[in-house]
C-alpha positions, 0 to 999 in steps of 0.5 A: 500500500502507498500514500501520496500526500496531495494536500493537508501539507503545510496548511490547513486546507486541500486535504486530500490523501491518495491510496494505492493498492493491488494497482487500485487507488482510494482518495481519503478525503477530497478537499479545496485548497483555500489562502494564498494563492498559490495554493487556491491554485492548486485547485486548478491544476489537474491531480497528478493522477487521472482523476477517472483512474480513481476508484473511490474516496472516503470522506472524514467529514463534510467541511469544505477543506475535506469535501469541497474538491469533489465537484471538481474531481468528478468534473474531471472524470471520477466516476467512483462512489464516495464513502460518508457518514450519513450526517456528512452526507446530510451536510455535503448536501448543504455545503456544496450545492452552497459552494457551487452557487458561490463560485458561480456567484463571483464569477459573474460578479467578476465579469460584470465589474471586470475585475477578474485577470481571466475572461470570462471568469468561470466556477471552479464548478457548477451546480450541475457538477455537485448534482452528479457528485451526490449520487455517488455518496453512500451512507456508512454508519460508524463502526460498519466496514466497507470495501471501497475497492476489493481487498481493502477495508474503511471504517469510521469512529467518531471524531467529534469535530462536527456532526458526522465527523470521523476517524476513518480506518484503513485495513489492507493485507495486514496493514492498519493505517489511521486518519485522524480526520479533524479531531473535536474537543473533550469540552466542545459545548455540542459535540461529545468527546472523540471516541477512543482510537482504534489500535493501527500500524500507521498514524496520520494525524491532523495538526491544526493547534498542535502548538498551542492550547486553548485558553481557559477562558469560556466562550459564552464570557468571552463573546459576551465581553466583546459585544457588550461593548460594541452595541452600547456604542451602538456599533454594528458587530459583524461576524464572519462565521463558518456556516455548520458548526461554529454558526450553530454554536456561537447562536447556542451562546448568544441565545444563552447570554440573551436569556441570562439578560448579560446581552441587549435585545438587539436584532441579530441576523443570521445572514447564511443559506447554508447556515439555517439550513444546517441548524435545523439539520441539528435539530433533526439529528440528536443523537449525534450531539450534546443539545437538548430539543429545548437548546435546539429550539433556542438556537433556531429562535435566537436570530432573524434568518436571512434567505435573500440576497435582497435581504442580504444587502438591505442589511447594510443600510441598517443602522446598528446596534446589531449583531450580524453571522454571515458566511465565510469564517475566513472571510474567502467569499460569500455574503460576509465581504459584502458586509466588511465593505459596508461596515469595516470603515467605521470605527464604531463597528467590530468585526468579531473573528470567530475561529482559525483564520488560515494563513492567505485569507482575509480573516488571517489579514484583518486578525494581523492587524491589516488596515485594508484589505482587498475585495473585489478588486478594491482596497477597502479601509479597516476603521472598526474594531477587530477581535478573534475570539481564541476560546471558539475552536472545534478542534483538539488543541495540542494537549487534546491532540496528544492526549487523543493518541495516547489512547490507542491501544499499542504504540504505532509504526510511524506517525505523519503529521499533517493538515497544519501550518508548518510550526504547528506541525513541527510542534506536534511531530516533537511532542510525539517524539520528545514526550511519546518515543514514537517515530514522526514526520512532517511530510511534503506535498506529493511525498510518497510512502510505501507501506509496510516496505518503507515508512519514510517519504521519498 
């Protein structure tokens, strides 16, 4: 068995891990490049294997950085079938007829306001393209195995990052390898702990806060602290917000602030499809989270939906107090930097980051401290107050992340560090070496590995 490492290197975006066995081949996870442009790049550039070459893939969880290449995959000839959970085939369904319309949305925004270097600007793909891509999804429930291709078994375990969020297994002839996924939090306010993992041969895991800890402050405190003092100034706060997951949580806390009168009955928008579409999407799938109906009900409650893009733009000329959740997190696309062209300019506004901002987007920008930043061609000026809330994170810091690998049940093979910025990843690998014993590397983009014969990149 070989592992060619074609993204998740050196990011935190691009997962993608490609298996090769008996002349068959398996993609674990198919995910979009996202942050500088060299990268964004990369989704562009054609795999260096056929895409139709590929048998099947095997999906962590639905998050666009795992999922959100499909589309493009099956664009360019994959004709496999993708292997998921049912809840990250409930999500995918939301997520990437979502990302469709987007990338079509600035395309032709592109090339009305002929801001684009391409003519015509065109999608990464289409909504047609998504439409194929999600009858090849199959359900897989945790615990089961499948055969993505014969002779080679995926199973999945609970990785807690998100509903639906797995550990995948793979076993072929003898030979154990484990994914990570993106590990979620023991005290995340919905999702339950990560199960234990399963002994393996082999360990990929992700990295993304392994050289750092969350800080001990509570994340319902630390929001209320930042809005109070934007909506006495009778600011706008907007926040760009990653539409499945942190969305439904930061509602959960403000509907709990709210309730416990420690915030001003201020409208609050919640201005994302794909957003409202998932919150509901929780209430309908308890079982795979910590919320009772009654939190569920809240969390629906708590804002005013926002379905239209006239809507969207008729918030702008809102005067606030009001506290505006609109898609993306990292401030890449969407609804969001419409509203930072509106409402970045004014000091008596607060855009309020509310998780990782990867290196090369707008979110990295604006949390560095950036007095503009580019949007539509144009350098538009940062006058409002930015924060970033640090204790809001759906990912294992590096004690969680180390204390998560302690749990498997013999020591493995090698360990590969991935899906991380590069310090992150180097101070994981020497945690897991230092603390540990184990052997761990950082591999490169496109390295190679053959297993069990070598266990180092080449």
């Amino acid at each position: 068995m070989r592992i060619t490492f074609l993204g998740g290197t050196g990011t935190v975006t691009g997962s993608k891990y490609l298996l090769e066995a008996d002349g068959r081949r398996v993609l674990v996870d198919c995910g979009l490049f996202q942050g500088y442009k060299q990268l964004r790049l990369r989704n562009w550039a054609a795999l260096p294997v056929a895409a139709s070459s590929i048998d099947a893939v095997v999906l962590s969880h639905a998050h666009l950085d795992h999922s959100g290449y499909l589309p493009r995959l099956g664009a360019q000839g994959f004709r496999g079938a993708v292997y998921a959970s049912a809840a990250t085939l409930e999500l995918c369904r939301i997520l990437l007829p979502d990302s469709a319309h987007l990338q079509e949305e600035d395309a032709k925004f592109a090339n009305q306001r002929g801001f684009s270097k391409h003519s015509p600007a065109l999608p990464l793909y289409t909504l047609a393209d998504v439409q194929r891509c999600l009858q090849s999804f199959r359900a897989v429930e945790f615990g089961a195995a499948v055969e993505p291709i014969p002779g080679l078994r995926a199973s999945f375990s609970a990785a807690s990052h998100l509903l639906g969020a797995a550990s995948v297994l793979i076993e072929h002839a003898g030979t154990r390898v484990l994914f990570s996924g993106d590990l979620g939090r023991d005290d995340d306010v919905i999702m339950p702990p990560p199960a234990a993992p399963p002994a393996c041969d082999y360990l990929v895991i992700e990295s993304t806060y392994g050289d750092r800890l969350h800080p001990a402050v509570e994340g319902e405190e630390e929001l209320r602290s930042a809005l109070q003092a934007v909506m006495a100034r009778g600011g706008v706060a907007l926040v760009p917000t990653f539409s499945v997951g942190r969305a439904q949580e930061l509602l959960v806390f403000l509907s709990r602030l709210q309730r416990a009168g420690a915030l001003a009955q201020v409208p609050i928008y919640l201005d994302s499809p794909m957003a409202i579409e998932a919150t509901g999407l929780y209430g309908r799938l308890r079982s795979e989270h910590r919320l009772t109906a009654e939190q569920c009900e809240d969390m629906q409650r708590i804002a005013q939906y926002v379905t239209t893009s006239q809507q969207s733009r008729e918030l702008d000329e809102r005067p606030g107090p009001m506290i505006i959740l609109a898609a993306s997190g990292m401030a890449t696309g969407g609804r969001v930097i419409h509203h930072l062209k509106r409402f970045a300019g004014d000091a008596r506004n607060l855009v309020l980051l509310s998780g990782f901002q990867a290196a090369g987007t707008r979110g990295a920008s604006l949390a560095s401290g950036a007095d503009r930043v580019r949007i539509h061609g144009q350098d538009v000026a940062v006058r409002a107050q930015v924060l970033q809330l640090r204790s809001l994170s759906a990912h294992a810091d590096a004690n969680q992340l180390l204390a998560w690998a302690q749990r498997l049940p013999t020591s493995p093979r090698r360990v590969y560090v991935t899906h991380g910025e590069p310090g992150a990843s180097e101070a994981l690998r020497l945690r897991l070496e230092h603390e540990l014993q184990w052997r761990a590397c950082v591999p490169d983009y496109r390295d190679m590995v053959d297993l069990p014969r070598e266990d180092m990149p080449h």
